[in-house]
Every structure is written in structure tokens, then in C-alpha cells.
LOSE-696072 format. One record per residue: z negated, x, y negated of N, C-alpha, C in turn; chain. Coordinates in nm, 3 decimals. Last residue first. Layout:
% LOSE-696072
{{Z X Y} {Z X Y} {Z X Y} A}
...
***
This chain:
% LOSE-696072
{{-1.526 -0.512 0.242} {-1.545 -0.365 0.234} {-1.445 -0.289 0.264} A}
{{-1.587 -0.840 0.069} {-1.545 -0.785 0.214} {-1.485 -0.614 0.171} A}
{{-1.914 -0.987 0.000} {-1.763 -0.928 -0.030} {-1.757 -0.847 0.071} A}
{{-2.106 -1.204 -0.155} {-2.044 -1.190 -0.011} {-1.909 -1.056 -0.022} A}
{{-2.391 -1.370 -0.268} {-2.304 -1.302 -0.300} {-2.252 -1.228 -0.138} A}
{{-2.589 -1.538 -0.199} {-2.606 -1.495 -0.334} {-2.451 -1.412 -0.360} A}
{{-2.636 -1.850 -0.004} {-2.582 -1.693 -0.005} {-2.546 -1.704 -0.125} A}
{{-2.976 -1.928 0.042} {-2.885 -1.938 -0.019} {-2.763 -1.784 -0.017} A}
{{-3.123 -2.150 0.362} {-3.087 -2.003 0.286} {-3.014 -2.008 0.184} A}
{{-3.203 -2.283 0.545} {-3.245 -2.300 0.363} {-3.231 -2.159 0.330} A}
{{-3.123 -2.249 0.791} {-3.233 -2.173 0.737} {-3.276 -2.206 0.592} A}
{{-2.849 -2.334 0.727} {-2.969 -2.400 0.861} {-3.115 -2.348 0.807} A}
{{-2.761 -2.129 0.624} {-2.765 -2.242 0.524} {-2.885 -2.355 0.587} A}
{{-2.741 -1.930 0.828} {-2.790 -1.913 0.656} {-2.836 -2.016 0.644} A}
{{-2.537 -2.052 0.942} {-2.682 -2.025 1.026} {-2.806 -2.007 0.891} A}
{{-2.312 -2.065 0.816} {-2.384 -2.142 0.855} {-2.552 -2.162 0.946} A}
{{-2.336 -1.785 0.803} {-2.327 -1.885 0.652} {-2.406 -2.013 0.719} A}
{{-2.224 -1.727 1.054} {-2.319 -1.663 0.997} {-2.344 -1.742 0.908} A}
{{-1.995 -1.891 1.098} {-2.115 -1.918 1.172} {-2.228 -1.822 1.119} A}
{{-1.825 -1.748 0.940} {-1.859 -1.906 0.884} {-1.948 -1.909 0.972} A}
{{-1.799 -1.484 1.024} {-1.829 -1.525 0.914} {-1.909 -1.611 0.911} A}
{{-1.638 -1.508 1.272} {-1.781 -1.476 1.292} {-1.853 -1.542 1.112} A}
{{-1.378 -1.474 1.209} {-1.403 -1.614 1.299} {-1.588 -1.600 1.299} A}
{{-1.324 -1.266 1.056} {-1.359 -1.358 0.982} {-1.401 -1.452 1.075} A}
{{-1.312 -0.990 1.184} {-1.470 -1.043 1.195} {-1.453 -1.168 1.110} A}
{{-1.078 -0.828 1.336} {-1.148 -0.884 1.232} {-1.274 -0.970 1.246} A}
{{-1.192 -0.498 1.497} {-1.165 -0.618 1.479} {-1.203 -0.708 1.392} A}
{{-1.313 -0.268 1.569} {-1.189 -0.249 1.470} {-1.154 -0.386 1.477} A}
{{-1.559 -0.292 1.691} {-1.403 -0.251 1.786} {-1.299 -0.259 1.664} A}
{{-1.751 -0.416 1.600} {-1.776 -0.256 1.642} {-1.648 -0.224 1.751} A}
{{-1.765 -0.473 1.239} {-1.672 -0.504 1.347} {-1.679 -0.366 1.460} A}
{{-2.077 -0.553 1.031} {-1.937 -0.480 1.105} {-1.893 -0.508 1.190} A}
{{-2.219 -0.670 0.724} {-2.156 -0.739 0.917} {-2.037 -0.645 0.911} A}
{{-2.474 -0.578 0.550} {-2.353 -0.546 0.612} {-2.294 -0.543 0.759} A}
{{-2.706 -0.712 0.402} {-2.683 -0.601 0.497} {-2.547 -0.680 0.491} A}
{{-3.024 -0.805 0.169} {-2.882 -0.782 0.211} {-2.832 -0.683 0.341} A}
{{-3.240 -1.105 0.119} {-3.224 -0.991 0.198} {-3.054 -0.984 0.178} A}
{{-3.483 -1.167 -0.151} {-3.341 -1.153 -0.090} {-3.340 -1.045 0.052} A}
{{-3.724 -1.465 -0.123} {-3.667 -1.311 -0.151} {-3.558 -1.263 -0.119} A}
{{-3.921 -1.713 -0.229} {-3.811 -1.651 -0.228} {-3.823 -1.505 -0.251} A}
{{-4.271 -1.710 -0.023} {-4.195 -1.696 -0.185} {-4.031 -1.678 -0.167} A}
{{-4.414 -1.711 0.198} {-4.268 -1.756 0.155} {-4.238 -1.828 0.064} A}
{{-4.638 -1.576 0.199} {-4.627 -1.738 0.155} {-4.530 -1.771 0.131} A}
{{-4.563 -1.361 0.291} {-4.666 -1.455 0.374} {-4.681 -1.598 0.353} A}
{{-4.445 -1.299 0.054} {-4.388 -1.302 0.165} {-4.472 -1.411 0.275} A}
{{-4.646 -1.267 -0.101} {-4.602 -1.396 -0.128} {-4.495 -1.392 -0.024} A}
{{-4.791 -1.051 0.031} {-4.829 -1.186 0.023} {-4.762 -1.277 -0.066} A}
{{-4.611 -0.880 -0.053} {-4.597 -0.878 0.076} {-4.702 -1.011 0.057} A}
{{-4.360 -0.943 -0.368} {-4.477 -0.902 -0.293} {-4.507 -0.934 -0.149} A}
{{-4.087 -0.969 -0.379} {-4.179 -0.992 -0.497} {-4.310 -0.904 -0.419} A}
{{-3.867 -0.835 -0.165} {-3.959 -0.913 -0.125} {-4.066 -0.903 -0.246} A}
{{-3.621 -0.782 0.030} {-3.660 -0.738 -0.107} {-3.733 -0.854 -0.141} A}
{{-3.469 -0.610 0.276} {-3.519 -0.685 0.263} {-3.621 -0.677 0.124} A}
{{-3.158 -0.463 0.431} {-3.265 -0.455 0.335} {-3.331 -0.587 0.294} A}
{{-2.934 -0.282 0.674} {-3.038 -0.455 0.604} {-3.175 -0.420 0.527} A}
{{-2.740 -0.167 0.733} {-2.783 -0.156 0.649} {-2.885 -0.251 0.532} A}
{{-2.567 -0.399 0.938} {-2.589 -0.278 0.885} {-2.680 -0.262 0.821} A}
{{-2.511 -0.562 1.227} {-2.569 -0.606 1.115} {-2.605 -0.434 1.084} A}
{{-2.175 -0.618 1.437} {-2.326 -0.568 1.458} {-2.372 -0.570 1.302} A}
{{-2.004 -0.751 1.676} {-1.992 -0.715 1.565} {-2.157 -0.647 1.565} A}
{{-1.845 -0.880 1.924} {-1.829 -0.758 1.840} {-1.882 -0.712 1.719} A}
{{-2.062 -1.134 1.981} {-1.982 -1.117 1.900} {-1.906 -0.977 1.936} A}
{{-2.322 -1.265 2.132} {-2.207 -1.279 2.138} {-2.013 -1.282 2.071} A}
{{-2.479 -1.137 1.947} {-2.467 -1.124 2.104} {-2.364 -1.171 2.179} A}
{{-2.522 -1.248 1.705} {-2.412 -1.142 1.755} {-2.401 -1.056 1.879} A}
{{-2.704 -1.456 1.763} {-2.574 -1.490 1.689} {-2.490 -1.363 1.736} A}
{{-2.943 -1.335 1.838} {-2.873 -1.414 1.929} {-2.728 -1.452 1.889} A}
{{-3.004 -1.206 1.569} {-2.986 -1.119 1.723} {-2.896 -1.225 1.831} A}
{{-2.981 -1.451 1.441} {-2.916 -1.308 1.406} {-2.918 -1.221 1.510} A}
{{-3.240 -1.533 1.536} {-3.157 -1.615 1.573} {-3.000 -1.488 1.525} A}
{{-3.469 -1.306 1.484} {-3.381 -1.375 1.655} {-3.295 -1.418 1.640} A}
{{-3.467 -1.343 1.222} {-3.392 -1.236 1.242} {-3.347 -1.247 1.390} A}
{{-3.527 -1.622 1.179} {-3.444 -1.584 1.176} {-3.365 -1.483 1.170} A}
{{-3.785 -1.643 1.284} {-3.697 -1.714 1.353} {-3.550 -1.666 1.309} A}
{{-4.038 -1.517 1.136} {-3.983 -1.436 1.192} {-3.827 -1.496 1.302} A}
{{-4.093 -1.672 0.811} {-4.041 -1.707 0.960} {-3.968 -1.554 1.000} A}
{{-4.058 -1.560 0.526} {-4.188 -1.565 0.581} {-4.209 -1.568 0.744} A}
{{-3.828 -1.569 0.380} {-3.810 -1.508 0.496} {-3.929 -1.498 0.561} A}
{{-3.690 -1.786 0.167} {-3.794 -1.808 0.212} {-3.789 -1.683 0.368} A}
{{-3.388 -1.641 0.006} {-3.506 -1.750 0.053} {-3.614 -1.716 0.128} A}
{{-3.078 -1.560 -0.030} {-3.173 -1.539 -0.090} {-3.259 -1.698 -0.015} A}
{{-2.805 -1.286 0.084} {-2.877 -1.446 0.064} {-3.031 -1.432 0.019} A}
{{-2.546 -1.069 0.080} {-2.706 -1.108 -0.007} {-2.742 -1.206 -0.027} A}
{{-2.325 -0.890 0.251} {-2.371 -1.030 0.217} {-2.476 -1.003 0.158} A}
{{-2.004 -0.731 0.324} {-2.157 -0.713 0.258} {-2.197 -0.842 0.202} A}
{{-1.807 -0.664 0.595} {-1.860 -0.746 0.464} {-1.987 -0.738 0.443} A}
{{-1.538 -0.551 0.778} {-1.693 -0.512 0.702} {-1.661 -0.606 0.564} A}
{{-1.281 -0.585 0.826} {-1.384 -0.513 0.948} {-1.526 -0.544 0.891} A}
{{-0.984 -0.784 0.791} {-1.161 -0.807 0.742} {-1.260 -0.722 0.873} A}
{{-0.691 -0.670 0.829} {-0.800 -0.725 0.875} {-0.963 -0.716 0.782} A}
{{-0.465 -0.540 0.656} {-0.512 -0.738 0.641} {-0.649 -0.785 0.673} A}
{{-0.490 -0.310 0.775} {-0.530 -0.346 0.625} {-0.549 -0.488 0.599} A}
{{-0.383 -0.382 0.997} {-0.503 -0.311 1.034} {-0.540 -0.345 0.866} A}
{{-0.129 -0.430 0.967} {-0.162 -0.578 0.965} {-0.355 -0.516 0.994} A}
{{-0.036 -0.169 0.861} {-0.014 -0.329 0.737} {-0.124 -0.389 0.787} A}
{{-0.038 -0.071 1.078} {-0.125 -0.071 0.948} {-0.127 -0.133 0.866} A}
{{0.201 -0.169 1.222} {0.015 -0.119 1.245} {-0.069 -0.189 1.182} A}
{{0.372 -0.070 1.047} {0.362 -0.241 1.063} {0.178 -0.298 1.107} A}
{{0.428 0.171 1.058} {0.373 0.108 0.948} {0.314 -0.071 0.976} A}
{{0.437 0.184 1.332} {0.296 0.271 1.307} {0.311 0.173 1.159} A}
{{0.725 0.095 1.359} {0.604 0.034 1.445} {0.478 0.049 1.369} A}
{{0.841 0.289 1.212} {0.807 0.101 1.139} {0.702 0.001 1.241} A}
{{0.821 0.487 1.375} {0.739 0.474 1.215} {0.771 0.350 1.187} A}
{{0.941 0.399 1.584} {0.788 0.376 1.612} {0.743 0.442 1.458} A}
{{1.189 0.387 1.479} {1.125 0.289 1.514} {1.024 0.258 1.548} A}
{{1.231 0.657 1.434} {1.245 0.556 1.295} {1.201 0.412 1.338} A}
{{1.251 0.758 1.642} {1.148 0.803 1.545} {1.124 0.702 1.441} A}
{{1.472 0.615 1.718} {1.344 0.594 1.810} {1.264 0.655 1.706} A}
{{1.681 0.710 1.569} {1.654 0.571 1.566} {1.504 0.556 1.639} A}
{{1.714 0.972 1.625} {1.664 0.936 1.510} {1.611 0.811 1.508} A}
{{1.757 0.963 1.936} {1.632 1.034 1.872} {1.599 0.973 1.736} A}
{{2.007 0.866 1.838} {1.944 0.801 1.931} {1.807 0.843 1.913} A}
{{2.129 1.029 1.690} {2.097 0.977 1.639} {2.033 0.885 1.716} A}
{{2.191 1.285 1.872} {2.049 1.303 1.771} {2.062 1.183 1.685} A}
{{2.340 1.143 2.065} {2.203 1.194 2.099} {2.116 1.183 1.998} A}
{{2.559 1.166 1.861} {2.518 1.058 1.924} {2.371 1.059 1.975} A}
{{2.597 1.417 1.802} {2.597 1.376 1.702} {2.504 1.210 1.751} A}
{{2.693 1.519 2.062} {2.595 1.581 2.030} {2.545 1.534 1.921} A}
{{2.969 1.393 2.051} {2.840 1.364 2.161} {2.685 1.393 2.122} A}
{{3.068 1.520 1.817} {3.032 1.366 1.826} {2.933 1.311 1.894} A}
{{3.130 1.760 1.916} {2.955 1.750 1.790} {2.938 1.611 1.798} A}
{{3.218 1.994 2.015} {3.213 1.839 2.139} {3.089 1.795 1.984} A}
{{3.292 2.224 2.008} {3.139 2.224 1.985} {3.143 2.057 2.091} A}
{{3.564 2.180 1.924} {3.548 2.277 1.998} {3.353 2.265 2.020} A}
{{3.542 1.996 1.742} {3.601 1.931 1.844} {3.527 2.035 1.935} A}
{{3.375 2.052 1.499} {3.326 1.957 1.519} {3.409 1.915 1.664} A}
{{3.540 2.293 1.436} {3.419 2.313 1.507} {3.375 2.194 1.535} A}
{{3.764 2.169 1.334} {3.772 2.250 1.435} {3.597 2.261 1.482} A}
{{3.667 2.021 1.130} {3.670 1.919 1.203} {3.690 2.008 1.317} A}
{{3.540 2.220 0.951} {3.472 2.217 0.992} {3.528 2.071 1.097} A}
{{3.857 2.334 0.914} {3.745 2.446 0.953} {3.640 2.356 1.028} A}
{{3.990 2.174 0.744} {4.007 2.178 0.914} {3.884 2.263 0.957} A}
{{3.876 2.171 0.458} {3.799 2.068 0.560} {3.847 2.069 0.711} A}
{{3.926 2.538 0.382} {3.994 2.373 0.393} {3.891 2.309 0.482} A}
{{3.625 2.663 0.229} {3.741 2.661 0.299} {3.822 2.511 0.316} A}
{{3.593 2.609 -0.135} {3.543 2.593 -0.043} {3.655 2.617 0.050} A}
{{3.489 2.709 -0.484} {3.607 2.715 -0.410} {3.548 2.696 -0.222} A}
{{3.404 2.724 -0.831} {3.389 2.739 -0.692} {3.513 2.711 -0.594} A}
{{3.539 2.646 -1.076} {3.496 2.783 -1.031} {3.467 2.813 -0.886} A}
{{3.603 2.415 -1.218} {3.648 2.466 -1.095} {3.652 2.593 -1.010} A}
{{3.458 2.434 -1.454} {3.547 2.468 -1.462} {3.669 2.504 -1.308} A}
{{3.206 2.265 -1.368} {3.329 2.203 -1.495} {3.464 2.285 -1.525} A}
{{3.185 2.132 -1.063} {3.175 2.234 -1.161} {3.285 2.190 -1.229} A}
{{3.175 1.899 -0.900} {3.069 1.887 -1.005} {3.117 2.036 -1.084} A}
{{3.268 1.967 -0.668} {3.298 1.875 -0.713} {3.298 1.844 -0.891} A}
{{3.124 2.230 -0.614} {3.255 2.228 -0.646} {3.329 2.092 -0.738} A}
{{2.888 2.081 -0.494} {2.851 2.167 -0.610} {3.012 2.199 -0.695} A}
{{2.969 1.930 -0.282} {2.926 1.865 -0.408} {2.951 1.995 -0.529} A}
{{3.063 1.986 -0.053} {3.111 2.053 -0.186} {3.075 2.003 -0.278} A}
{{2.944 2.017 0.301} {2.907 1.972 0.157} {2.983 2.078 0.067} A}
{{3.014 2.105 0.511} {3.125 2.011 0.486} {3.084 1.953 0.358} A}
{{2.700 2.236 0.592} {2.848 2.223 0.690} {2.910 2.086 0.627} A}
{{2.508 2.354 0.350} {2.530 2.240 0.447} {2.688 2.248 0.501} A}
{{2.410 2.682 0.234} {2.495 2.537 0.298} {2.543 2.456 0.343} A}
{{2.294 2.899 0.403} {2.227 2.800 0.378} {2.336 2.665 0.353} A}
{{2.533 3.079 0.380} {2.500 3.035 0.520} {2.409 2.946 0.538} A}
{{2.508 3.159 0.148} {2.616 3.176 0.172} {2.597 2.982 0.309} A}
{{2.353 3.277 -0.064} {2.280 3.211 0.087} {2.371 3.171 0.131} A}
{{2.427 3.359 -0.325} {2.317 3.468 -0.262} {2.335 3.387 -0.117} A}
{{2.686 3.302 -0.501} {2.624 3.247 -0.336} {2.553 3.341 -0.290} A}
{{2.666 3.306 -0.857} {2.710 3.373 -0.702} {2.644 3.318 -0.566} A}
{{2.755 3.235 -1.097} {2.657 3.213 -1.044} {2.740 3.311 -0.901} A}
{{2.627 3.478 -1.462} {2.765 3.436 -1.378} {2.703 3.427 -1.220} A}
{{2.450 3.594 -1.605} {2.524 3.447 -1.636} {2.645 3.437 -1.501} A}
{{2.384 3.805 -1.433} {2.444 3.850 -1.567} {2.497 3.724 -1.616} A}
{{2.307 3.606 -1.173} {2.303 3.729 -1.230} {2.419 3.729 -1.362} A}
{{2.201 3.338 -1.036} {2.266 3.364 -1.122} {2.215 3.525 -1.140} A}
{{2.229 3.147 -0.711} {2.175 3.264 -0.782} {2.257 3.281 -0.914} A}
{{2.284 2.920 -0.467} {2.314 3.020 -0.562} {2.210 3.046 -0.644} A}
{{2.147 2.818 -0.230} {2.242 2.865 -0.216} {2.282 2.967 -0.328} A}
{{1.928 2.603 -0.221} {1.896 2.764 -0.251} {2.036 2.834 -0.264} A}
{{1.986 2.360 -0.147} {1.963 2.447 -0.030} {1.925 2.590 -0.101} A}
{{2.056 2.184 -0.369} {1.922 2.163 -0.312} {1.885 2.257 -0.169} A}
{{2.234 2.229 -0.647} {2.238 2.257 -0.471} {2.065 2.235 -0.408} A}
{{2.232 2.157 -0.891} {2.245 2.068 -0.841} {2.233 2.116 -0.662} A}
{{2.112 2.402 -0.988} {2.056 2.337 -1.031} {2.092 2.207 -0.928} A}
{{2.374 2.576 -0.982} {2.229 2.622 -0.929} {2.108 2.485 -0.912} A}
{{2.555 2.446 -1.085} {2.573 2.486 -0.921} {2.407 2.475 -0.904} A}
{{2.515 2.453 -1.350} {2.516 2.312 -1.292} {2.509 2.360 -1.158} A}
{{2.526 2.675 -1.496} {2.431 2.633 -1.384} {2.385 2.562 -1.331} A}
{{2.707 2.787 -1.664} {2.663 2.660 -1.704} {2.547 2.650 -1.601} A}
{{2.848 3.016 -1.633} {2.679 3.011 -1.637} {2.612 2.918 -1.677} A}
{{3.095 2.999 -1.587} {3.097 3.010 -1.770} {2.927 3.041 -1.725} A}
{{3.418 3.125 -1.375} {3.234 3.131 -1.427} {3.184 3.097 -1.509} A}
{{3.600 3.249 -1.384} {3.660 3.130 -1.451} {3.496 3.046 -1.452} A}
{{3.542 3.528 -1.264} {3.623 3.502 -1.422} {3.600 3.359 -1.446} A}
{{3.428 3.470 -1.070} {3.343 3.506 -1.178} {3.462 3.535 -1.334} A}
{{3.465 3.201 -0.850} {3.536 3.308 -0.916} {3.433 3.359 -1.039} A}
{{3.236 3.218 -0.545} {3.240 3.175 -0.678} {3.374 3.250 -0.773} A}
{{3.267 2.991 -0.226} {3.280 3.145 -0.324} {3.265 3.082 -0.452} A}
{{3.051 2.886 0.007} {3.144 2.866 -0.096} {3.131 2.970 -0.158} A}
{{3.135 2.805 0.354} {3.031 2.840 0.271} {3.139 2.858 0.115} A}
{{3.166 2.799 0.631} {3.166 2.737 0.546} {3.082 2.722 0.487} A}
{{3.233 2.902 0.984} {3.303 2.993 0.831} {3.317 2.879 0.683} A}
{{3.013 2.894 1.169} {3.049 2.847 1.130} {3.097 2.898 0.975} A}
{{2.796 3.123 1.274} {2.929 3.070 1.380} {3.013 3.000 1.294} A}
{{2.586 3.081 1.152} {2.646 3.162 1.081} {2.791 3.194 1.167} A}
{{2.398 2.864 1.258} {2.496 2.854 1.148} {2.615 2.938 1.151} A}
{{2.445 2.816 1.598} {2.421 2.860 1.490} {2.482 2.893 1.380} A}
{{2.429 2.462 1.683} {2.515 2.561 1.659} {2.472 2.675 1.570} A}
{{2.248 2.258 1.633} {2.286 2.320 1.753} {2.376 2.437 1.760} A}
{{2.373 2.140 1.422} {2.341 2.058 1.562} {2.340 2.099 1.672} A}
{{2.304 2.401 1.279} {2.414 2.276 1.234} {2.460 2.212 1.379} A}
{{2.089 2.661 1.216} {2.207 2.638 1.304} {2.279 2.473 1.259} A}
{{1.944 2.716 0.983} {2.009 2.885 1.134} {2.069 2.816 1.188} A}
{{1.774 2.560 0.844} {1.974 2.630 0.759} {2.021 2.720 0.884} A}
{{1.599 2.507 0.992} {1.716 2.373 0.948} {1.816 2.440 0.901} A}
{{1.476 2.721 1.004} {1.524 2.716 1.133} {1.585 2.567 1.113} A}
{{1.305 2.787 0.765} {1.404 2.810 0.824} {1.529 2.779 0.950} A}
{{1.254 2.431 0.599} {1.216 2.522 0.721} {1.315 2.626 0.724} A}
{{1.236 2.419 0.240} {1.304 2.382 0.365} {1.281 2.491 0.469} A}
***
């Protein structure tokens, strides 16, 4: 935990504030339920017996740790202490503010998650592998003309071809590449007109998955 979350209590610096907890060391056993259950650092054990090394790290109006000891060893001031500082400080007002802040943080993180939810739904990148006759230079134009009017653009295209004369004789061969989205947009409305341009071509698609 930062320093500068245990130096003051909404604004106030801590150590203005007289609440913090003692330990009796007679009625002490070193069970170390204190130590163990305080999540501020607050106690320490020496010779088995616990003591408030951080006095001033404790939260303003927390006694859990008292609650919880088995022999009632600890001991906290009365609860006027901290409703006196909560009038003389004005803390309600000041209590109001920082939850107005809280709520706005807490609303553009469900904004930012919501984001991303629906940024993970989207389809940016798919990897395709159709297979046929690529002898026609018609259908890498028509693929230029297809995403001319798209966002999108063709990756990593490979073309795999038995031999360069049976290319000539349009032998089946595969080609694969990868349809991207060049604005972060989904690309499924583009899909089916790709396939279908495929299929115009006596193409077969061999396999399709989205990245």
C-alpha cells in the first residue's frame, strides 16, 4: 500500500486523528490473529506478544482486529473520537465529492470494459485457403476491385502451385492470405462477397478461420 493512503483519511492528515489501537501485553497470548488479520501492517510481534509498530497506519474507525481477538487484548478509543472529527473536518461533504469521483471512475471502467467486450466480438482478421485453377490473371483484379471498396486489405498471400507449367495449364493450386480490417473494423459484411467471388471463379474454399 502507497504511502500517501495511510498520511491522511480524506484529506486529513492521519496523524491529526487519535485512532489507533493499544495492545495489553498481559492479557496478550501471541496467537497472531491481529497480525495476520490487519491488512495495513499495523502490528508486529516481539517476544510473542503483538504491539502496534504503525499505530497511524490504521484505518479511521476499523476494530476488526479487536473484534476478532480471543482474549480482548486490544483496545480502541471510543467511536466519539472519530464522529468528532467527522463534524469538525465537515467529512460528509468531503465524503460526497470523493464518491462522485468514485462513481465517474467506475463508469468510464465499465465504459472501457464494455469497449472491449464488444472490440473482442469483432472479426478484424481471417485467414482463408481456396483451391483452383489460378492460370487467369482475372482474379487477382477482381480482389483489387473487391477491396476498393472496403476497409480492408489482403495479407500475406501465398500462392502454391504443383508446377509453373501446370500453372499455365491451370492445374489446381492453392492460394492462402489473410483479409484485414485497416480501421479496427469488423470485416464480416466483406466475407460473404469474398466467397462469393471465390466460388464465381470455380474456386473452392479449403479452409477459413478468423485470427
Amino acid at each position: 500500500m502507497a504511502s500517501s493512503d495511510l498520511d491522511s483519511w480524506h484529506g486529513i492528515p492521519r496523524q491529526e486523528i487519535p485512532w489507533f489501537p493499544t495492545v495489553d501485553a498481559q492479557a496478550c497470548i501471541g496467537c497472531e490473529l491481529c497480525y495476520v488479520t490487519c491488512g495495513r501492517g499495523v502490528y508486529e510481534l516481539k517476544e510473542r506478544k503483538a504491539f502496534a509498530a504503525q499505530p497511524y497506519a490504521c484505518m479511521v474507525g476499523c476494530s476488526t482486529c479487536a473484534r476478532v481477538c480471543p482474549t480482548e487484548a486490544i483496545r480502541f478509543p471510543d467511536g466519539d473520537v472519530v464522529r468528532r472529527v467527522e463534524r469538525e473536518h465537515k467529512i460528509l461533504q468531503i465524503v460526497r465529492e470523493e464518491a462522485k469521483a468514485k462513481r465517474t471512475r467506475q463508469e468510464a471502467q465499465r465504459a472501457r470494459a464494455s469497449a472491449e467486450e464488444a472490440l473482442g466480438r469483432l472479426t478484424c482478421r481471417t485467414r482463408l485457403e481456396i483451391a483452383g485453377a489460378f492460370g487467369s490473371k482475372h482474379f487477382l483484379r477482381q480482389l483489387q476491385d473487391l477491396i476498393a471498396d472496403f476497409p480492408v486489405d489482403l495479407v500475406n498471400l501465398e500462392l502454391r502451385v504443383p508446377t509453373v507449367r501446370g500453372l499455365a495449364e491451370r492445374v489446381p493450386a492453392f492460394m492462402r492470405f489473410e483479409v484485414v480490417s485497416t480501421g479496427q473494423a469488423d470485416i464480416h459484411a466483406f466475407l460473404p462477397l469474398l466467397r462469393d467471388l471465390a466460388r464465381r471463379n470455380g474456386f473452392v474454399l479449403v479452409h477459413e478461420v478468423g485470427l
